[in-house]
PASEBA-1860 file (N, C-alpha, C; in nm, 3 decimals):
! residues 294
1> XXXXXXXX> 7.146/17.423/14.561/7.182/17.283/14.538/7.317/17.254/14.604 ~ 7.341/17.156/14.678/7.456/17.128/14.725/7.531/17.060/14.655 ~ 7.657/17.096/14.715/7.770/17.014/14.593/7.780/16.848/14.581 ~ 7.716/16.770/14.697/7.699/16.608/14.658/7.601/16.632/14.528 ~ 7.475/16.693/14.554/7.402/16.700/14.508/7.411/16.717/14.336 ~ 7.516/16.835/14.304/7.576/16.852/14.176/7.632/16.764/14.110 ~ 7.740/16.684/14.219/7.823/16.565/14.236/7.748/16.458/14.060 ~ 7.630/16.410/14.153/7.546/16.351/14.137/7.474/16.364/14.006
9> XXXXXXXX> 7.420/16.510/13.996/7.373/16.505/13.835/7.484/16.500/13.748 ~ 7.577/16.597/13.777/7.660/16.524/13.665/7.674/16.420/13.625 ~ 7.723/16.324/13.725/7.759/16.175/13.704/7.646/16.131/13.608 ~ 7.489/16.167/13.631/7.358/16.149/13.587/7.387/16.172/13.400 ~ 7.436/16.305/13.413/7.435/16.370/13.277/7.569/16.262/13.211 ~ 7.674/16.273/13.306/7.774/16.164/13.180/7.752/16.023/13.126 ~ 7.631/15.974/13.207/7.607/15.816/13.182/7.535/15.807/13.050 ~ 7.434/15.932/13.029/7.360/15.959/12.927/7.446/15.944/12.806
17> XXXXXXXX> 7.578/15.984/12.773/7.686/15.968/12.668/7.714/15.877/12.629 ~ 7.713/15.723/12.743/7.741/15.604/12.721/7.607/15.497/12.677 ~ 7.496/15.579/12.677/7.397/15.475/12.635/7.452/15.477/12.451 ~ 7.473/15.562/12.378/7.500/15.504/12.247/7.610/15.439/12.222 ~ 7.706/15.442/12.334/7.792/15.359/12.285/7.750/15.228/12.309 ~ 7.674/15.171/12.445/7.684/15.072/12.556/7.570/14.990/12.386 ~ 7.450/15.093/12.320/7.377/15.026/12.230/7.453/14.942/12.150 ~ 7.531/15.029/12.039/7.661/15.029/11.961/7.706/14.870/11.984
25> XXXXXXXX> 7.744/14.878/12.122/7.793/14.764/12.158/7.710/14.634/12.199 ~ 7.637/14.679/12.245/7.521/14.530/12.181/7.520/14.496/12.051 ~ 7.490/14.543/11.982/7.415/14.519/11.837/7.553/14.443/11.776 ~ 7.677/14.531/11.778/7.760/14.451/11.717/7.867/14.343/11.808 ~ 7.848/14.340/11.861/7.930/14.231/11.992/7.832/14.118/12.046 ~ 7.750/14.193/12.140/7.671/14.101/12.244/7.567/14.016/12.192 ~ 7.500/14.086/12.032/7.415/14.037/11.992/7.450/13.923/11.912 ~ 7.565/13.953/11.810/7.616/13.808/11.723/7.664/13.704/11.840
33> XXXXXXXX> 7.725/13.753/11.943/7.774/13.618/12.060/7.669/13.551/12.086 ~ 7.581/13.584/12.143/7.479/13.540/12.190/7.365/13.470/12.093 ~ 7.374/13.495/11.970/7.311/13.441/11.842/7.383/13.327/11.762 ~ 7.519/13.303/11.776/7.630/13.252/11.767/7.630/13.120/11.878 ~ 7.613/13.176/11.995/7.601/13.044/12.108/7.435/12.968/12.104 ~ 7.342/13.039/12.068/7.252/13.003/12.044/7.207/12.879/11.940 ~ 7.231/12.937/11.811/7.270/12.850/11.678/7.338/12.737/11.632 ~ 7.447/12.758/11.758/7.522/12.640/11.763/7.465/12.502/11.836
41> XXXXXXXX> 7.353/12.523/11.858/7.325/12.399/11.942/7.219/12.334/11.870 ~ 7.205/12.377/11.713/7.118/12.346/11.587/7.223/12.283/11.478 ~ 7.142/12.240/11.397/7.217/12.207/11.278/7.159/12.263/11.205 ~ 7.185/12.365/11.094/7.137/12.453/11.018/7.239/12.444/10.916 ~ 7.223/12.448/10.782/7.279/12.425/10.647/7.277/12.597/10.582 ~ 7.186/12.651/10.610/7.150/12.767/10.514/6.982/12.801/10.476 ~ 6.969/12.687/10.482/6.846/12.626/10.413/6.714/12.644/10.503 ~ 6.654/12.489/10.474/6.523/12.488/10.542/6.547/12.396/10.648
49> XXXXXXXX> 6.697/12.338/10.646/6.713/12.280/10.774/6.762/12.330/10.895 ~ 6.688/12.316/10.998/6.697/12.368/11.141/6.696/12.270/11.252 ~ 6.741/12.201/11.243/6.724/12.096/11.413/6.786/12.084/11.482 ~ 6.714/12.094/11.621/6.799/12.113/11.743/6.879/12.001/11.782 ~ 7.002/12.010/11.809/7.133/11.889/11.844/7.152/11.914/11.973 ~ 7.150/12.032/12.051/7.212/11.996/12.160/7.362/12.059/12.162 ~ 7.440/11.961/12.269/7.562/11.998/12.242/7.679/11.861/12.136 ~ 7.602/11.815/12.046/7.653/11.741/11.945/7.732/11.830/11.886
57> XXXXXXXX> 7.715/11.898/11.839/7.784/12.023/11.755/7.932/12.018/11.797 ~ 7.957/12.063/11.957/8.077/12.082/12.058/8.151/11.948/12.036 ~ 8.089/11.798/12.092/8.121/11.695/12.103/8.166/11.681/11.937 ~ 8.142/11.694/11.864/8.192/11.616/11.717/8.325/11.717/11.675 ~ 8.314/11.844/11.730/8.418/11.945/11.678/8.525/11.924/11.739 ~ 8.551/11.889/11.910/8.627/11.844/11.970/8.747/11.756/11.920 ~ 8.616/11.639/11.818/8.740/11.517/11.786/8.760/11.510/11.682 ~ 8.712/11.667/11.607/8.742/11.684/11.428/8.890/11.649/11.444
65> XXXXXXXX> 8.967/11.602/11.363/9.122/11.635/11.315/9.172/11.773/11.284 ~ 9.024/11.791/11.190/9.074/11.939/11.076/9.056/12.047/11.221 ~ 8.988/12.008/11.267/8.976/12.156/11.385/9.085/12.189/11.473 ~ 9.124/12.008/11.516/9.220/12.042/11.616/9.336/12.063/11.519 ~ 9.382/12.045/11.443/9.490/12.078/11.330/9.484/12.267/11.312 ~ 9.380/12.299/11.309/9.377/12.436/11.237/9.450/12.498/11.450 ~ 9.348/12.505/11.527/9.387/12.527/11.627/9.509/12.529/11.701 ~ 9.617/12.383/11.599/9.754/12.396/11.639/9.840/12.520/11.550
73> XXXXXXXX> 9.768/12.533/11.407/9.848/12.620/11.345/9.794/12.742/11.397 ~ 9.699/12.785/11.428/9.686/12.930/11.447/9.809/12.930/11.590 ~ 9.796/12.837/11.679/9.871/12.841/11.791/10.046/12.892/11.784 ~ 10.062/12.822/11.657/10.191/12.830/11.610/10.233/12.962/11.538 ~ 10.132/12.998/11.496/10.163/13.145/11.395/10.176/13.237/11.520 ~ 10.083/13.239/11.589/10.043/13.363/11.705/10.170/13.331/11.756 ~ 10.270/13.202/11.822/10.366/13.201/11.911/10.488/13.251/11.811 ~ 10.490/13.197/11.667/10.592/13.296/11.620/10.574/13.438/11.554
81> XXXXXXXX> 10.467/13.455/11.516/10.418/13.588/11.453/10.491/13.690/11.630 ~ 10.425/13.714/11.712/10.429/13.735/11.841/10.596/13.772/11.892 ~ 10.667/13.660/11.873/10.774/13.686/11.936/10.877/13.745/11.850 ~ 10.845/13.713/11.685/10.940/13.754/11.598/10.933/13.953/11.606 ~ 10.779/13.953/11.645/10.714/14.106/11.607/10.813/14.197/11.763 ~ 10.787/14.125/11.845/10.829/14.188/11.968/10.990/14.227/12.025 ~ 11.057/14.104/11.920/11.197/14.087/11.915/11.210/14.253/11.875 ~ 11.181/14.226/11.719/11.230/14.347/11.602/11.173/14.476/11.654
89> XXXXXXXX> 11.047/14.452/11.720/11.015/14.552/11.768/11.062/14.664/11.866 ~ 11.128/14.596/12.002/11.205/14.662/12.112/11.334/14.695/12.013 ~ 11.368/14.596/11.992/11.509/14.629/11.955/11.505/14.754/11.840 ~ 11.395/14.801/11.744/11.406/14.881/11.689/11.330/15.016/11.779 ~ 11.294/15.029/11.878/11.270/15.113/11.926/11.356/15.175/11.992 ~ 11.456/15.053/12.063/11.574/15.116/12.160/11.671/15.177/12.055 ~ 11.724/15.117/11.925/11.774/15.163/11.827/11.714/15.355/11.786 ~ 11.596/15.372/11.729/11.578/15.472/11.671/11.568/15.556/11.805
97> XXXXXXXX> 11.547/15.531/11.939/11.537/15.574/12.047/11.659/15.679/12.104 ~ 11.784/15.584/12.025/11.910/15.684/11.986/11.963/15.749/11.930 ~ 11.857/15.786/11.815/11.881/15.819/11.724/11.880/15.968/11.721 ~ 11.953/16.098/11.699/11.895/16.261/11.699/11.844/16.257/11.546 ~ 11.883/16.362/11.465/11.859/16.387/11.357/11.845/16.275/11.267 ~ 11.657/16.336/11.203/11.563/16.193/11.126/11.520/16.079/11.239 ~ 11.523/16.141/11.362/11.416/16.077/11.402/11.293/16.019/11.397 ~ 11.221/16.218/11.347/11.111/16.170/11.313/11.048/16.113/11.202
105> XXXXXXXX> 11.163/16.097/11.113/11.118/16.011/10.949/11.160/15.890/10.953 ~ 11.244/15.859/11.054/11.237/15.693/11.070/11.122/15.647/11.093 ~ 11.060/15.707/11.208/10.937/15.669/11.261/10.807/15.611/11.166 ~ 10.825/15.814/11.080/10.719/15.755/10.985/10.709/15.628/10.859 ~ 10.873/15.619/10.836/10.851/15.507/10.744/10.849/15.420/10.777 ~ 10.838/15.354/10.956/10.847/15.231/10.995/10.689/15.248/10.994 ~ 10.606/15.329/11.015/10.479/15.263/11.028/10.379/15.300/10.888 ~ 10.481/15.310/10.780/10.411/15.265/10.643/10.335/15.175/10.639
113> XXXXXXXX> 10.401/15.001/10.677/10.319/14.903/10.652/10.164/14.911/10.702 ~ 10.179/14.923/10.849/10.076/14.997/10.932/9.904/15.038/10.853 ~ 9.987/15.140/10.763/9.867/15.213/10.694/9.798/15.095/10.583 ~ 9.813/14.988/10.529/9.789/14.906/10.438/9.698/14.814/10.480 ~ 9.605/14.794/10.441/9.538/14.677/10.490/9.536/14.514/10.456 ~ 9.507/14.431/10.530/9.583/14.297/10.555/9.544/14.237/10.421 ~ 9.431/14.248/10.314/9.419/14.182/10.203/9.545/14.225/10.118 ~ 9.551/14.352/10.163/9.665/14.415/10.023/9.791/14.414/10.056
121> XXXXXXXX> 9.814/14.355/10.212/9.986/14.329/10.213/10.023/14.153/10.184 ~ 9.883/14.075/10.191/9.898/13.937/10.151/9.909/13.946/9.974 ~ 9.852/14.026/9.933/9.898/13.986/9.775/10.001/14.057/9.716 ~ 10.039/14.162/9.803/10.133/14.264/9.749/10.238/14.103/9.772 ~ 10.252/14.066/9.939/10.357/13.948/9.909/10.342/13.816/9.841 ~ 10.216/13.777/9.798/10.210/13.668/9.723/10.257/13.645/9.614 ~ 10.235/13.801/9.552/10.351/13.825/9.419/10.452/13.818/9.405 ~ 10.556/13.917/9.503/10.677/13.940/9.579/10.719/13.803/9.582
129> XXXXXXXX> 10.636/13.699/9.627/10.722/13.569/9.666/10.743/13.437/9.580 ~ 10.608/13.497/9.442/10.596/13.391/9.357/10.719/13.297/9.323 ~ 10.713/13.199/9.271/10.872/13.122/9.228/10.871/13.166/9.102 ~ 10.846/13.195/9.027/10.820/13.232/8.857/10.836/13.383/8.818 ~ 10.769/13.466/8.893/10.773/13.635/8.830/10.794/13.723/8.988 ~ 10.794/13.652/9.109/10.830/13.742/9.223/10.947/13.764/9.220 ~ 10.997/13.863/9.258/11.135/13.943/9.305/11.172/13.914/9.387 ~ 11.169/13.844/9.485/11.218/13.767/9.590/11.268/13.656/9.492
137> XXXXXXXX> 11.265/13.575/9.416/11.312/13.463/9.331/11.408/13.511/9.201 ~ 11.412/13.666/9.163/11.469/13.703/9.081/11.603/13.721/9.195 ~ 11.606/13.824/9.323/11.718/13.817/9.370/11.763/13.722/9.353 ~ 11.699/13.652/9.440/11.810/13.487/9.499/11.878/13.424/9.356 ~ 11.795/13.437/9.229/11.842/13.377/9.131/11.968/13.467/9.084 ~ 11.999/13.604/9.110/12.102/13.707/9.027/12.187/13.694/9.182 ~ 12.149/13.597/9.238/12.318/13.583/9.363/12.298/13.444/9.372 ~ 12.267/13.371/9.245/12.348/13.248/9.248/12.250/13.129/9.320
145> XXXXXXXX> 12.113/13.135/9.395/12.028/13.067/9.514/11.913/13.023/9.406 ~ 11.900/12.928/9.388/11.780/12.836/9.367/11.672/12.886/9.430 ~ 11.541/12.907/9.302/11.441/12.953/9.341/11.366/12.884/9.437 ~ 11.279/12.960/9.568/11.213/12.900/9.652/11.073/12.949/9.642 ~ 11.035/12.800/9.674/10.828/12.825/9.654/10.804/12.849/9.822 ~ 10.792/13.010/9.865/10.793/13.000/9.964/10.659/12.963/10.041 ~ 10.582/12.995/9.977/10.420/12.995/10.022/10.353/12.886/10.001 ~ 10.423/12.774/9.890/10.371/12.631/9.808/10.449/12.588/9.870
153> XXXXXXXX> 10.571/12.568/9.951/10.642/12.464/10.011/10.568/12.430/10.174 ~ 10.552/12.322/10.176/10.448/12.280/10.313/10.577/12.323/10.391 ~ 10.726/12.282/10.390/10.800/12.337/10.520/10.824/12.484/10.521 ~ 10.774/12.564/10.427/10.866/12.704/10.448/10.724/12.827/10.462 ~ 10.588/12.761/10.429/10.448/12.864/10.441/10.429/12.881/10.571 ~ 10.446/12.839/10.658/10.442/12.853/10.798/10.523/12.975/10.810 ~ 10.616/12.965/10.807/10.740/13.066/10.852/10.729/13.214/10.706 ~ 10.707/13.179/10.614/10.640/13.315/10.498/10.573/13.350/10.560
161> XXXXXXXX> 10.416/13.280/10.635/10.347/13.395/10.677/10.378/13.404/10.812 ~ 10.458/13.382/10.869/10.483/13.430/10.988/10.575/13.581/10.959 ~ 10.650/13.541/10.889/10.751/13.695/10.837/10.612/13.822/10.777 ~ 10.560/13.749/10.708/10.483/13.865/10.663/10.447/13.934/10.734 ~ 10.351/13.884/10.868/10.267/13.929/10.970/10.355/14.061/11.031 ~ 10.489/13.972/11.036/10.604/14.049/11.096/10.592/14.171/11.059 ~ 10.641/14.147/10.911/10.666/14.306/10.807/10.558/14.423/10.894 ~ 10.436/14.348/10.855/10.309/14.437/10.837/10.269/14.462/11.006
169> XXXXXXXX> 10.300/14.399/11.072/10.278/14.424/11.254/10.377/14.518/11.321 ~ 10.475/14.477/11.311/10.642/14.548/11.437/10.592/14.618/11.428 ~ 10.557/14.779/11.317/10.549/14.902/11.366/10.444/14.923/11.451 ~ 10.328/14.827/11.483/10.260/14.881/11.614/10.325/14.833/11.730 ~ 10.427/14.741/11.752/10.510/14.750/11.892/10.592/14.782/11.903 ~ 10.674/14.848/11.770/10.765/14.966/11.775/10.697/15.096/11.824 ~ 10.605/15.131/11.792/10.533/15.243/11.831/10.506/15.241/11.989 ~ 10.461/15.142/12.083/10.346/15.144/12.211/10.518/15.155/12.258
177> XXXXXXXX> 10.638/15.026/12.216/10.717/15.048/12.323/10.805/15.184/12.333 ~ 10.806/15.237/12.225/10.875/15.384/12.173/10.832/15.478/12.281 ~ 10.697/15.458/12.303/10.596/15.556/12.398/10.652/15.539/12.581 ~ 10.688/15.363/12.525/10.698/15.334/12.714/10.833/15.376/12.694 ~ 10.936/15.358/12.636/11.068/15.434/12.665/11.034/15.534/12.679 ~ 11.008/15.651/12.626/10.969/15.788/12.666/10.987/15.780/12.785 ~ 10.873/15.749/12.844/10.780/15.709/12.940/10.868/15.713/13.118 ~ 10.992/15.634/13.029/11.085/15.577/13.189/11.119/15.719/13.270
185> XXXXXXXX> 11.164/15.695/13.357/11.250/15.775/13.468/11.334/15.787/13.438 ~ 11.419/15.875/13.420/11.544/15.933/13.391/11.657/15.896/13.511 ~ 11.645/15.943/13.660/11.683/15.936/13.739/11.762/15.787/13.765 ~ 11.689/15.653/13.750/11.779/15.544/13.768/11.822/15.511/13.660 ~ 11.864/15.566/13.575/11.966/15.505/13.462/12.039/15.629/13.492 ~ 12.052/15.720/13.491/12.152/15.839/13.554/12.217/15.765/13.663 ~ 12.180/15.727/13.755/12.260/15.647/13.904/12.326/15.561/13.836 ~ 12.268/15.444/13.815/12.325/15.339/13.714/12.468/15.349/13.634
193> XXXXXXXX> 12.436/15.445/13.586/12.579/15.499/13.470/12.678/15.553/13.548 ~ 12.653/15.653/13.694/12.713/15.701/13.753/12.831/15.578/13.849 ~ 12.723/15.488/13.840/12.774/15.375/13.943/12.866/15.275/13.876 ~ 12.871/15.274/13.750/12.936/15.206/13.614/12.885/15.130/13.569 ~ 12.743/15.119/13.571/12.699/15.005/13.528/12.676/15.061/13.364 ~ 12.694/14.914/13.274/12.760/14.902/13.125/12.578/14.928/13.085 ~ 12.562/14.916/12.959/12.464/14.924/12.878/12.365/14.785/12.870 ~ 12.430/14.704/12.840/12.397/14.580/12.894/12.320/14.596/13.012
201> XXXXXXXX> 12.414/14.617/13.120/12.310/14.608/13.253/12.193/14.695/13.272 ~ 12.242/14.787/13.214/12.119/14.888/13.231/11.980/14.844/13.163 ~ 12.013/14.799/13.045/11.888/14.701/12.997/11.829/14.615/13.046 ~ 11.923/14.553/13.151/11.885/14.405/13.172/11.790/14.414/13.306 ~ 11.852/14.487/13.374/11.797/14.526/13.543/11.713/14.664/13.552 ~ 11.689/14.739/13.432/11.638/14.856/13.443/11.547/14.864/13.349 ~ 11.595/14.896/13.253/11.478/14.909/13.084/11.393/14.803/13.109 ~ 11.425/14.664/13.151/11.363/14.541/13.127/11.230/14.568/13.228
209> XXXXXXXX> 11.243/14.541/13.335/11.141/14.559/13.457/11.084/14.672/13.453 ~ 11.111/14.763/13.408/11.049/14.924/13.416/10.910/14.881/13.275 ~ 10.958/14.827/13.212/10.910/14.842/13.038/10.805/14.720/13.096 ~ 10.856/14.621/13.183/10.741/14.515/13.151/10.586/14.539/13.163 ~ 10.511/14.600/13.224/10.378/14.657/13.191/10.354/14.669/13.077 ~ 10.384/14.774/12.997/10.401/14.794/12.851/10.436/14.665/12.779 ~ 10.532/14.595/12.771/10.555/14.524/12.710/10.436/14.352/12.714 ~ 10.364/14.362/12.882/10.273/14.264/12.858/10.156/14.315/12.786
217> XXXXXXXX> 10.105/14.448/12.766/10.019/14.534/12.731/10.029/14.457/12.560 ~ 10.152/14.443/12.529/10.143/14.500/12.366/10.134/14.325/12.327 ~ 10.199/14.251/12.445/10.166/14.090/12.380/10.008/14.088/12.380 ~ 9.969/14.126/12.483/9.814/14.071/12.510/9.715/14.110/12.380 ~ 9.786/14.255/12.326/9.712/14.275/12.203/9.761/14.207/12.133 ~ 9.876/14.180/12.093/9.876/14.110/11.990/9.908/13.985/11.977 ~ 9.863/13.919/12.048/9.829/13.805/12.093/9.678/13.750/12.023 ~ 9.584/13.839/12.082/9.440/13.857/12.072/9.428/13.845/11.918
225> XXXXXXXX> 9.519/13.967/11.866/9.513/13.991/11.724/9.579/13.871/11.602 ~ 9.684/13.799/11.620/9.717/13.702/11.594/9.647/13.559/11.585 ~ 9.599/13.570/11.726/9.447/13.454/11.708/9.358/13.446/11.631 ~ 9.326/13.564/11.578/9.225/13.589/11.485/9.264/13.596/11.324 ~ 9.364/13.559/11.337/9.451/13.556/11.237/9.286/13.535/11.084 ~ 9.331/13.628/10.995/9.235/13.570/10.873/9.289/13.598/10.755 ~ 9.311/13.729/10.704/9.339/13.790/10.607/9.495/13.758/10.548 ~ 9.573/13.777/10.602/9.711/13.704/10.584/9.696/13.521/10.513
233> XXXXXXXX> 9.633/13.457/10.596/9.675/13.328/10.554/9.572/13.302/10.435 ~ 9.444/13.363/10.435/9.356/13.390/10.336/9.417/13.387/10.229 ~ 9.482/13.527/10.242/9.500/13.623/10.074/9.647/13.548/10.022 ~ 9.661/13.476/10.080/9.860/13.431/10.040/9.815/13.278/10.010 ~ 9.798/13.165/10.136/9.784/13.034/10.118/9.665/12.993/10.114 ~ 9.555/13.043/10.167/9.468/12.980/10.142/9.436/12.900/10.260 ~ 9.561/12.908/10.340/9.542/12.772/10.448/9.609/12.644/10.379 ~ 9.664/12.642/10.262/9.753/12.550/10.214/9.923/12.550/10.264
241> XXXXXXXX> 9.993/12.486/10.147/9.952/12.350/10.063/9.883/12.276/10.195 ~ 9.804/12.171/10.146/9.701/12.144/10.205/9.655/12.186/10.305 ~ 9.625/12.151/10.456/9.589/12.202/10.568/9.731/12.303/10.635 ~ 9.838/12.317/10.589/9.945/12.354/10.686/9.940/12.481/10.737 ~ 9.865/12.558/10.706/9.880/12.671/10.742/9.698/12.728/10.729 ~ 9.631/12.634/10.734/9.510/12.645/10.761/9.492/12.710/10.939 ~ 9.428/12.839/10.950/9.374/12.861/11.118/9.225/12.871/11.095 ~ 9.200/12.892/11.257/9.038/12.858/11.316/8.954/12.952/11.202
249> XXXXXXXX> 9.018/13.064/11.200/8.909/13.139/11.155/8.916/13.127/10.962 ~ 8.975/13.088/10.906/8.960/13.027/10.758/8.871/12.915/10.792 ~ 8.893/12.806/10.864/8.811/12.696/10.877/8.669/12.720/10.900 ~ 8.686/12.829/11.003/8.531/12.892/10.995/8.461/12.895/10.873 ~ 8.554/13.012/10.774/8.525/13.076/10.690/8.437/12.963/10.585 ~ 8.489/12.827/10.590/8.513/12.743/10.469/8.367/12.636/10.559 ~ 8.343/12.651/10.655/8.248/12.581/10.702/8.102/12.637/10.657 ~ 8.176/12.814/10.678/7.999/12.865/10.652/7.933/12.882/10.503
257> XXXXXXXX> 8.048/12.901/10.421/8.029/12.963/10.310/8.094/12.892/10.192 ~ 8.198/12.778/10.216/8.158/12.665/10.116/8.113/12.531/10.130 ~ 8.106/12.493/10.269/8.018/12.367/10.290/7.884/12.399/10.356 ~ 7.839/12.528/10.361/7.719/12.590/10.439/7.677/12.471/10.519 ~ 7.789/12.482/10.645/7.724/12.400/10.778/7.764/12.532/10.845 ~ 7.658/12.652/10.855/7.681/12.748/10.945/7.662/12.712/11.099 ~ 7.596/12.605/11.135/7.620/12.553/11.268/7.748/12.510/11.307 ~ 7.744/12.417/11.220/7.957/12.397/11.296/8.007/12.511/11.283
265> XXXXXXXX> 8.016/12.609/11.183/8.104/12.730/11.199/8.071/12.799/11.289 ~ 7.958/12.829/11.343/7.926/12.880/11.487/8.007/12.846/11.593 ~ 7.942/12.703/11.589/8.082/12.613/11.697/8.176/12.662/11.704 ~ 8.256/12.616/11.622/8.402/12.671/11.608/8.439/12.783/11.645 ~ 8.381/12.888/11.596/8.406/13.032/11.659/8.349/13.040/11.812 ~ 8.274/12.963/11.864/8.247/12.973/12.013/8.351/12.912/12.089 ~ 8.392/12.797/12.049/8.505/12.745/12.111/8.618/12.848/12.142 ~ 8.655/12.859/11.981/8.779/12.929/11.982/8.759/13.124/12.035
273> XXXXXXXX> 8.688/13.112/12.109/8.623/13.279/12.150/8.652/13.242/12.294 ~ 8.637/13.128/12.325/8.639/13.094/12.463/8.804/13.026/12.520 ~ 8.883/12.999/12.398/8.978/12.940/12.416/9.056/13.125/12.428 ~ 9.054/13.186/12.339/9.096/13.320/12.334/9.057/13.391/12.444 ~ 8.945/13.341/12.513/8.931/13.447/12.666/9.008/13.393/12.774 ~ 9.034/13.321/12.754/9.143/13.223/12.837/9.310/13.296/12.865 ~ 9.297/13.272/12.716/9.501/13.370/12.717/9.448/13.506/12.772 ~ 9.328/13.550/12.739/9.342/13.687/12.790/9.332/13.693/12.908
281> XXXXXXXX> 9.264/13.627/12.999/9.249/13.608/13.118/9.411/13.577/13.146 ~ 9.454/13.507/13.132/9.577/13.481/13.171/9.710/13.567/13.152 ~ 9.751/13.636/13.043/9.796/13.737/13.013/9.762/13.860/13.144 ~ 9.646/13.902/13.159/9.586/13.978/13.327/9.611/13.933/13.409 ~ 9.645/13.780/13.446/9.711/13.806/13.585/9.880/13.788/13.603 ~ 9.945/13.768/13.472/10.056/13.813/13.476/10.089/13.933/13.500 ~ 10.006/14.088/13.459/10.008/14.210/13.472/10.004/14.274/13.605 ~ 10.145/14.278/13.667/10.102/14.337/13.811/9.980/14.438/13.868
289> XXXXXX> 9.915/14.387/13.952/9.809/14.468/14.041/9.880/14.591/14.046 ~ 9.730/14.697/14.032/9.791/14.858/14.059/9.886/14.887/13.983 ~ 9.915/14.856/13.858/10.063/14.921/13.826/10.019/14.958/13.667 ~ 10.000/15.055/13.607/9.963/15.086/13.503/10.092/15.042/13.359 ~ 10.011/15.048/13.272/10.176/15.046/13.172/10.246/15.198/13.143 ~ 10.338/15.174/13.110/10.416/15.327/13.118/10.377/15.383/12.958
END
């Protein structure tokens, strides 16, 4: 047998590995999308009603209020959830990054939150924040600060669950950028220092541009992940006081399963699936050609 020839079955034999995944991935991806875009062009209750609309469904969701309202708040959480996470994030990586001894137990207790899942860090803080029996309201009250309804006040639930997200997110972009520092070249920050350049600069003209791969890497996820925002605004507001902190995917939630118009909730999630392939698309061509993240 010649070696193309070998070449060849192998390649044969490794594709065989990917048919259970490539299945895998129908059944739970390709098949609800496609059942999802389908459905939506019906009006279906739950029931025995089924009739075909067309693209009425699209056209009426367009000029909902409540839709385009939820669509601005998820917009708003993802742009501050996102930047607050990425701030605390570098900056605590370059921090513990300097750190020698207890390195490695900083690490692990920054990605405590990490291990928790999103129902149980929304009520762990819903409690935490109550105005009546949370500890967040006992401090402020034993230093003198008037209790705050942080989660019931329409101006301050926006920004609660934006912090929360915070709490419970940074340690995964403390972690990816921790990896891309590793990651750098030694050699031009050695020149750099040699040449006098301050700490400052070295960040600014070196860490910065070296890290950006990585650093668009970790928006794009969590970007993606932020959009989808559910469990957080779920388990805390509700999407209250009234709509303020309502996103796409609660509205979903509340379309299918307490007004059972599972057709509009279809909608909605097709839209907003398609509005989300968009940033991602776009996020990729910010990512320089050929250049991997570090």
């Amino acid at each position: 047998m010649t070696l193309l020839a070998r070449r060849r079955r192998g390649r044969d034999r490794g594709g065989r590995f990917l048919v259970p995944a490539v299945i895998l991935l129908g059944l739970t991806s390709v098949y609800p999308t496609l059942y999802s875009l389908y459905m939506s062009l019906y009006d279906w209750n739950w029931g025995h009603r089924l009739n075909f609309v067309g693209l009425r469904n699209y056209l009426d969701l367009l000029t909902d209020t409540r839709f385009l309202g939820a669509m601005w708040n998820t917009i708003v959480f993802t742009a501050g959830a996102v930047s607050v996470e990425l701030v605390l994030g570098l900056g605590t990586a370059l921090v513990v990054g300097r750190l020698g001894l207890g390195r490695g137990l900083v690490r692990t207790l920054l990605l405590v939150p990490l291990m928790v899942g999103g129902m149980i860090v929304s009520v762990i803080w819903k409690v935490m924040l109550d105005p009546t029996l949370g500890v967040i309201g006992l401090l402020l009250q034993a230093a003198g600060l008037p209790r705050l309804g942080f989660l019931g006040d329409p101006h301050m639930a926006m920004l609660s669950v934006v912090m929360i997200d915070a709490w419970w997110q940074t340690a995964f972009v403390f972690i990816v950028l921790s990896a891309g520092l590793q990651a750098l070249p030694v050699e031009p920050f050695e020149a750099a220092e040699v040449d006098g350049a301050g700490a400052w600069q070295r960040f600014r003209y070196l860490t910065l541009p070296l890290l950006r791969p990585t650093i668009l890497v970790v928006l794009m996820f969590r970007t993606v992940d932020c959009l989808k925002v559910f469990a957080i605004i779920f388990g805390t507001t509700g999407g209250g006081p009234m709509t303020i902190t309502e996103s796409v995917q609660v509205l979903a939630y509340r379309m299918a399963f307490k007004q059972l118009n599972m057709s509009v909730s279809m909608t909605t999630m097709v839209v907003f699936a398609a509005f989300a392939l968009l940033v991602l698309l776009a996020y990729q061509r910010l990512l320089p050609s050929g250049e991997e993240p570090a």
